[in-house]
C-alpha positions as CSV (number, residue, x, y, z in Angstrom):
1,X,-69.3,109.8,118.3
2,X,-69.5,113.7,117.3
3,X,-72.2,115.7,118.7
4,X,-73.0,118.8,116.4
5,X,-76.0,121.2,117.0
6,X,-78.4,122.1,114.7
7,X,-79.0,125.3,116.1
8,X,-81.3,128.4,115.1
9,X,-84.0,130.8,116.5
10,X,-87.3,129.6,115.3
11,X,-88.5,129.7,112.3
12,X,-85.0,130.6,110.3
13,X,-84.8,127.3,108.7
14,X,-83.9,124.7,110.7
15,X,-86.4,122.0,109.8
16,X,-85.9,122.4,105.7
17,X,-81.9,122.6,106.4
18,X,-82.8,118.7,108.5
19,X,-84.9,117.3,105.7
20,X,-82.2,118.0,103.1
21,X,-79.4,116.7,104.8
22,X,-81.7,113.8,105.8
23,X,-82.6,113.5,101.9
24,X,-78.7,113.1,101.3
25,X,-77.8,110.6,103.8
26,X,-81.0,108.5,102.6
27,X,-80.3,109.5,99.0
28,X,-84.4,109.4,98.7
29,X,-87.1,111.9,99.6
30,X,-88.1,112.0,102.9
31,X,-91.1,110.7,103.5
32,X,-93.0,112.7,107.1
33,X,-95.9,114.2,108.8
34,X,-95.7,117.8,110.0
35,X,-97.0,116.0,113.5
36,X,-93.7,113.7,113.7
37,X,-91.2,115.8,112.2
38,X,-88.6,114.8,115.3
39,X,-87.1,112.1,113.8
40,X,-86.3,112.8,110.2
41,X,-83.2,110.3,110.2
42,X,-81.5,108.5,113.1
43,X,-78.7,111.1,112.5
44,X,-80.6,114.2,112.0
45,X,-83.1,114.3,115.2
46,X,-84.6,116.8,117.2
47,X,-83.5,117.3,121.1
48,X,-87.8,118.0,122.1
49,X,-89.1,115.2,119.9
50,X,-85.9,113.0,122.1
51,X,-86.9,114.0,125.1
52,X,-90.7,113.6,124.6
53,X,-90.2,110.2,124.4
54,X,-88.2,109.8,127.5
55,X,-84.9,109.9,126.0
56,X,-81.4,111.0,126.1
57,X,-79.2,111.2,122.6
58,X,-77.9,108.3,122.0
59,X,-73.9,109.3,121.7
60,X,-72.8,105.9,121.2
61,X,-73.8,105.1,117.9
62,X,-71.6,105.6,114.9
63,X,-70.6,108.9,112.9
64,X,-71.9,111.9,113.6
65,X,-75.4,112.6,115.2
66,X,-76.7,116.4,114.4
67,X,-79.4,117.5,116.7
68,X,-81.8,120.9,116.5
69,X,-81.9,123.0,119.1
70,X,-83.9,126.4,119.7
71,X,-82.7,126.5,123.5
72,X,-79.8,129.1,124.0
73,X,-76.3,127.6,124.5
74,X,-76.5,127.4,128.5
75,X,-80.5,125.7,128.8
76,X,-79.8,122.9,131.6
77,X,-81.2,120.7,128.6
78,X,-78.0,120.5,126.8
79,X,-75.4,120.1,129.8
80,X,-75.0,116.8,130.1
81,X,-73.8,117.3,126.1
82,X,-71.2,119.9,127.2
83,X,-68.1,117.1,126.4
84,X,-69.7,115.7,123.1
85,X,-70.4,118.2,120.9
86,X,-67.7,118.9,118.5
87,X,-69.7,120.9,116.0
88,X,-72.2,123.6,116.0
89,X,-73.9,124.5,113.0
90,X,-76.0,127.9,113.3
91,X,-78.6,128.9,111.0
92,X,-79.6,132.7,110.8
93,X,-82.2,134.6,109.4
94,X,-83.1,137.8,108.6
95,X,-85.4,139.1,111.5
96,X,-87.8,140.6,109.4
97,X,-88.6,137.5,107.4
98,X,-88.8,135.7,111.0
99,X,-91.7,137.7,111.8
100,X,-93.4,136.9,108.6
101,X,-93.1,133.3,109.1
102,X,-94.0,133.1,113.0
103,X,-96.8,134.8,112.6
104,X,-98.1,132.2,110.1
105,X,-96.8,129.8,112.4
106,X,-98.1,131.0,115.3
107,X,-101.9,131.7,113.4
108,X,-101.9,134.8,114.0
109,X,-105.6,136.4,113.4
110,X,-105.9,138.5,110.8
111,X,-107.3,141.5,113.3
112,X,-104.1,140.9,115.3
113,X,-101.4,141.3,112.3
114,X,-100.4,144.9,113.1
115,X,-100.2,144.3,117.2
116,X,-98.1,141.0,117.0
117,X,-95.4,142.4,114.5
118,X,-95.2,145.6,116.7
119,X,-94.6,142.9,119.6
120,X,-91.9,141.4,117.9
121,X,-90.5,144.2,117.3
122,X,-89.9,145.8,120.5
123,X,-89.2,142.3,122.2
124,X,-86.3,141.7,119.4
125,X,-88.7,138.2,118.9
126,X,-91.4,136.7,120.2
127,X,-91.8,136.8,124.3
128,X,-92.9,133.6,124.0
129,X,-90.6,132.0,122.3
130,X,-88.1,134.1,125.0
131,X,-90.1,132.3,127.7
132,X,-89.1,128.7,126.8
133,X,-85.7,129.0,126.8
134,X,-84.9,129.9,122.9
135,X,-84.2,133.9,124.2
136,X,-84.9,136.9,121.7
137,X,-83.3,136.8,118.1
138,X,-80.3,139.2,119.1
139,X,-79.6,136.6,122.2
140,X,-79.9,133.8,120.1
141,X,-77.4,134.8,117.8
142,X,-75.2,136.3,120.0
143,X,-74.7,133.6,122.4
144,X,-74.3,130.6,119.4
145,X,-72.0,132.8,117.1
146,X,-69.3,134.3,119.6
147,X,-67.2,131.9,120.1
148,X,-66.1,133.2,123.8
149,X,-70.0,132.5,124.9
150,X,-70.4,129.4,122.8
151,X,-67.3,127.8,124.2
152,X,-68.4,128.4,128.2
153,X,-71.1,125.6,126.9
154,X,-69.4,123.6,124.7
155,X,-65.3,124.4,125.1
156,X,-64.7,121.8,122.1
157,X,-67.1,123.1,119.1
158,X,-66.2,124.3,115.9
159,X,-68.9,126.7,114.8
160,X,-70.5,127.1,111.2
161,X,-72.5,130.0,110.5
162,X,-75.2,129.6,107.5
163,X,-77.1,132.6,106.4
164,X,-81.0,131.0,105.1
165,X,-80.9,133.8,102.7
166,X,-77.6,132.0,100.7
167,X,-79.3,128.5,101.4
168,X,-82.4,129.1,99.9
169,X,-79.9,130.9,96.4
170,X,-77.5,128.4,96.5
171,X,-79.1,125.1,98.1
172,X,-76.7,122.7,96.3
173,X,-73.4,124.5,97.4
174,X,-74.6,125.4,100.6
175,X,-76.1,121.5,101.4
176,X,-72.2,120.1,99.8
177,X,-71.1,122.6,102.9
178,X,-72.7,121.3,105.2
179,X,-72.3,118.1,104.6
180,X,-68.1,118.3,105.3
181,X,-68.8,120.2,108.3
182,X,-70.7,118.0,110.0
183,X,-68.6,115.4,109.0
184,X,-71.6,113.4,107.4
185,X,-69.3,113.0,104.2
186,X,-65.9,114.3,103.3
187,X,-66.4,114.9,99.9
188,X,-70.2,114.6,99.1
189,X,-71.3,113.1,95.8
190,X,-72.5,116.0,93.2
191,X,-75.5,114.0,91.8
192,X,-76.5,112.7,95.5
193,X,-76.6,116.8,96.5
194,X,-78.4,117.7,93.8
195,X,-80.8,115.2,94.3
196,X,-81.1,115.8,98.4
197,X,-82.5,119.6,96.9
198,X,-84.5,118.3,94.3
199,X,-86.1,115.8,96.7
200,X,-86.4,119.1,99.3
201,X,-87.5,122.1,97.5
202,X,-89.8,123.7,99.6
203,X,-93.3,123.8,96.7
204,X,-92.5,119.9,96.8
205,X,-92.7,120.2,101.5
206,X,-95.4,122.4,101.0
207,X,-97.7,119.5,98.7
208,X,-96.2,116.6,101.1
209,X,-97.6,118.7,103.8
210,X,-101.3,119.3,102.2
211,X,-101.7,115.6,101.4
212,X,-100.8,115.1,105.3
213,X,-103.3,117.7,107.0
214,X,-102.3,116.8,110.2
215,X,-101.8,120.6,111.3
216,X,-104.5,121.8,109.3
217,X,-103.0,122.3,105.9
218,X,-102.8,123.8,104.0
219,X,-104.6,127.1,105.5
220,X,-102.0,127.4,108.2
221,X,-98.9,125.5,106.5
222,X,-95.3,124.9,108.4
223,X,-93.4,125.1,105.7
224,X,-94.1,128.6,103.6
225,X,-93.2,130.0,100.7
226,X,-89.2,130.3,101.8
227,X,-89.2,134.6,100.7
228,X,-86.5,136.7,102.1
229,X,-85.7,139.9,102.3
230,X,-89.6,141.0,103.3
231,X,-91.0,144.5,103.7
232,X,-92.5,145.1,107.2
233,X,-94.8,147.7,105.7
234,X,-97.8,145.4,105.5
235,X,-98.1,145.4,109.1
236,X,-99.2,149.2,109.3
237,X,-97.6,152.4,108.4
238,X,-95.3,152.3,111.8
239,X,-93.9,148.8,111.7
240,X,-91.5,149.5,109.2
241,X,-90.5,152.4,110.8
242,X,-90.5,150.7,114.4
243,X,-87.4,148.8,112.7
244,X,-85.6,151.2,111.4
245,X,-85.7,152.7,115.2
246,X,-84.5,149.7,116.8
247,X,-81.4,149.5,114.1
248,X,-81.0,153.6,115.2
249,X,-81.1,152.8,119.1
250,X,-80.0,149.1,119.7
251,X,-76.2,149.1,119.4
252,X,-76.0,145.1,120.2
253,X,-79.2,144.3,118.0
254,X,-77.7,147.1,115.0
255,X,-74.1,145.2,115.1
256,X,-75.6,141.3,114.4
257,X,-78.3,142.4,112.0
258,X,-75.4,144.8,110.4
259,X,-72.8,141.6,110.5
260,X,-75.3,139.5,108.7
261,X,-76.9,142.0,106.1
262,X,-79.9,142.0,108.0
263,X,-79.6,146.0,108.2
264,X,-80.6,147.7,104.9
C-alpha cells in the first residue's frame, strides 16, 4: 500500500488541505471537533493523533494512506516508514502569513504581539515548534523539497510541492491535483471536487468550529480567516523591517522565500 506524507511546517495549511481531500473521498462534509481532528478519514490521518493512541500506520490496508507530518524528514518517528512512502506532498506558506496565524494559534497576548513576531523573526519560526522536531521554516522546507535530502529518508518518494497561496485561489484545480498525485483517484470527478471545496471553505470550518467550542471558540479559533500575503507592519515599526534584513543577510532563507514568491 502507498505511503505519501502530508507534510508542512505549522500552520501553512495542512489540516484544511486534509479535510478537503477527506470531503472528496467521503463525497460529504466532514463532520469533526477541533479536539479530534487526527483522524479525519481512515486514509487521511495524522502521524501524532496515531501514535497517541498507541499505534503504528497501518500500511496494509488498501490504496493509498496519506499522513501529516510537522517532523523534519529524518525525526526517528518516521524511520520505520523509510521503505513505504512513495509520495510526499509538501505544503508551503509564505512565512509572513505563518506568523500571523501561530500567533493566533499559539494565543499570543495582546501585550506580547510585537516580542513574539520579533521572535519569529530572528529564529526563521517559532523555537518551539524547532524544539519538537518540526525545525525552523527555512529547515522545513529545505529538507522536504530537495530531493537529494528528502531521498536520504525516503529514497523512493516522488515529491509534490503546493504553494497555500494558489490553494486557497484556485481550490478546485489545486484539490483535482492532488487527488492524482496521491493516487486517491486518477481522474477525479469534477462535481465530486467542487463539492469537496464547497463542503471545505474555510467561513463554513470556522462555524463548524464555533458550534464545537472545544478549544474555546470562537475567541481563539484553529481555523482563521485563510489571508495571504500579510503586512508585518502591525507588529511595530521594526518588524517589517526585521524581514526585509533577514531576506538582505540570509542567503539560504533569501533563496526558498525567493523560489516560492515569498520575497517581495
Amino acid at each position: 500500500m502507498p505511503l505519501a506524507w502530508v507534510a508542512s511546517y505549522p500552520r501553512s495549511g495542512n489540516t484544511w488541505t486534509r479535510i478537503l481531500l477527506a470531503s472528496y473521498l467521503r463525497d460529504a462534509a466532514i463532520s469533526f471537533t477541533v479536539a479530534e481532528l487526527g483522524v479525519l478519514d481512515e486514509a487521511v490521518t495524522d502521524l501524532i493523533d496515531v501514535f497517541e493512541h498507541g499505534r503504528a500506520l497501518p500500511l496494509d490496508r488498501p490504496g493509498t494512506l496519506a499522513v501529516k507530518t510537522h517532523f523534519l524528514p529524518g525525526a526517528d518517528v518516521h524511520r520505520p516508514y523509510r521503505d513505504a512512502v512513495g509520495k510526499v506532498l509538501y505544503l508551503i506558506r509564505d512565512p509572513r502569513d505563518v506568523l500571523h496565524s501561530a500567533e493566533r494559534f499559539l494565543r499570543v497576548g495582546p501585550g506580547h504581539r510585537e516580542a513574539f513576531a520579533h521572535h519569529f523573526v530572528a529564529h526563521r519560526g517559532a523555537r518551539a515548534w524547532e524544539k519538537v522536531g518540526y525545525g525552523s521554516w527555512p529547515a522545513s522546507v529545505l529538507e522536504w523539497t530537495s530531493p537529494d535530502r528528502l531521498h536520504r529518508h525516503f529514497p523512493g518518494a516522488e515529491i509534490s510541492v503546493v504553494r497555500y497561496e494558489d490553494l486557497r485561489r484556485d481550490p478546485v484545480t489545486v484539490l483535482r491535483e492532488m487527488i492524482v498525485f496521491l493516487g486517491f483517484d486518477d481522474d477525479p470527478d469534477a462535481g465530486r471536487v467542487e463539492r469537496a471545496v464547497a463542503n471545505s471553505r474555510l467561513d463554513v470550518l470556522r462555524g463548524v468550529e464555533k458550534k464545537d467550542g472545544t478549544r474555546g471558540a470562537p475567541a481563539e479559533p484553529f481555523f482563521g480567516d485563510g489571508l495571504t500575503r500579510r503586512s508585518l507592519a502591525g507588529y511595530g515599526p521594526d518588524v517589517e523591517q526585521a524581514y526585509a534584513r533577514l531576506l538582505d543577510g540570509d542567503a539560504e532563507f533569501a533563496g526558498l522565500a525567493r523560489d516560492h514568491g515569498y520575497a517581495s
